[in-house]
N, C-alpha and C positions, 0 to 999 in steps of 0.2 A: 268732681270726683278726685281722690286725692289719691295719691302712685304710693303712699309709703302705709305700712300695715296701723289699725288702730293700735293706740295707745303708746308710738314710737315716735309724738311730735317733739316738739324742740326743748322739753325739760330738761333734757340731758344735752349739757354742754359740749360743746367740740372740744377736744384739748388742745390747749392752747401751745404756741410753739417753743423752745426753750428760751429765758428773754438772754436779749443779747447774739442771738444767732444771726450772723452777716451784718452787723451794724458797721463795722470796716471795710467791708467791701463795696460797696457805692459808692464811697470818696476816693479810695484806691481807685476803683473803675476809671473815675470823672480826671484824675490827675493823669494815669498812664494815657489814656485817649487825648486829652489835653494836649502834654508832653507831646504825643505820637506825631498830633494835628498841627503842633508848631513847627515842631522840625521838618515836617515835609512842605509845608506854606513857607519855611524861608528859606529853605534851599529852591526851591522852585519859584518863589515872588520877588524872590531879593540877590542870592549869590548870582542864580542864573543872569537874571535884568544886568548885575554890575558886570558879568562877563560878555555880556552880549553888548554892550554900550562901549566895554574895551576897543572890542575888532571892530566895530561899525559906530562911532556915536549918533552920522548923521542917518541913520536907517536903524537906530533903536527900537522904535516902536512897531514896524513891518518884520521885523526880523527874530523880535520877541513871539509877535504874532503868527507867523509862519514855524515856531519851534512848539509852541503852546498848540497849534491847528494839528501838524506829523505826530507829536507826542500822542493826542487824543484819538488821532488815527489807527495809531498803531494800540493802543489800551484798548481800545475797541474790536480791534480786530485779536490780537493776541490774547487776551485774556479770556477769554473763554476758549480759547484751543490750549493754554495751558492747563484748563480746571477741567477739561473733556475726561474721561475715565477712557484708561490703555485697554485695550482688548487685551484677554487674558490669553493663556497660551492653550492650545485645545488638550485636553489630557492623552491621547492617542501620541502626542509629541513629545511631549513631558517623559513616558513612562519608559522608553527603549530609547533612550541616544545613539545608540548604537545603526538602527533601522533606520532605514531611510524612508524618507515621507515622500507618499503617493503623489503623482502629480496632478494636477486639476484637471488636466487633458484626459480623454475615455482614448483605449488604445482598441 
């Protein structure tokens, strides 16, 4: 059983899209993420490791390890309490500054 009315099969073409539309933008894309993914892999695999070998050479590698373990702790834990959505403010508050707001307590 076919969903589309007789005589409305595929003779007529889709139109097609204008040529040349976003042929730029995929290599843009692939360069800026690129770019993005360097810079954060060598401030964090290379400047860090040579500051961390500064103050400690003989505990470089416990100590890179323990920075690399806190860092993911905290990404893990903060980052989704920074992307949380604020409670908005109730409009009965908003609308008289002046009034003062009722308190939770029943008197």
């Amino acid at each position: 059983m076919a969903l589309s009315s007789p005589g409305t099969g595929t003779s007529q073409a889709a139109p097609s899209p204008r040529p040349g539309t976003g042929r730029g933008l995929r290599p843009l894309l692939l360069v800026g993420n690129t770019a993005m993914y360097a810079l954060y892999v060598g401030v964090a695999g290379v400047l860090l490791a040579l500051q961390v070998e500064k103050i400690d050479p003989a505990a470089k590698v416990a100590n890179f390890g323990l920075i690399g373990g806190v860092s993911a702790l905290f990404a893990t834990v903060f980052n989704p309490v920074a992307g949380a959505p604020v409670r908005p403010l109730r409009a009965a508050q908003s609308v008289d500054p002046g009034r003062r707001p009722r308190s939770s307590t029943s008197r």
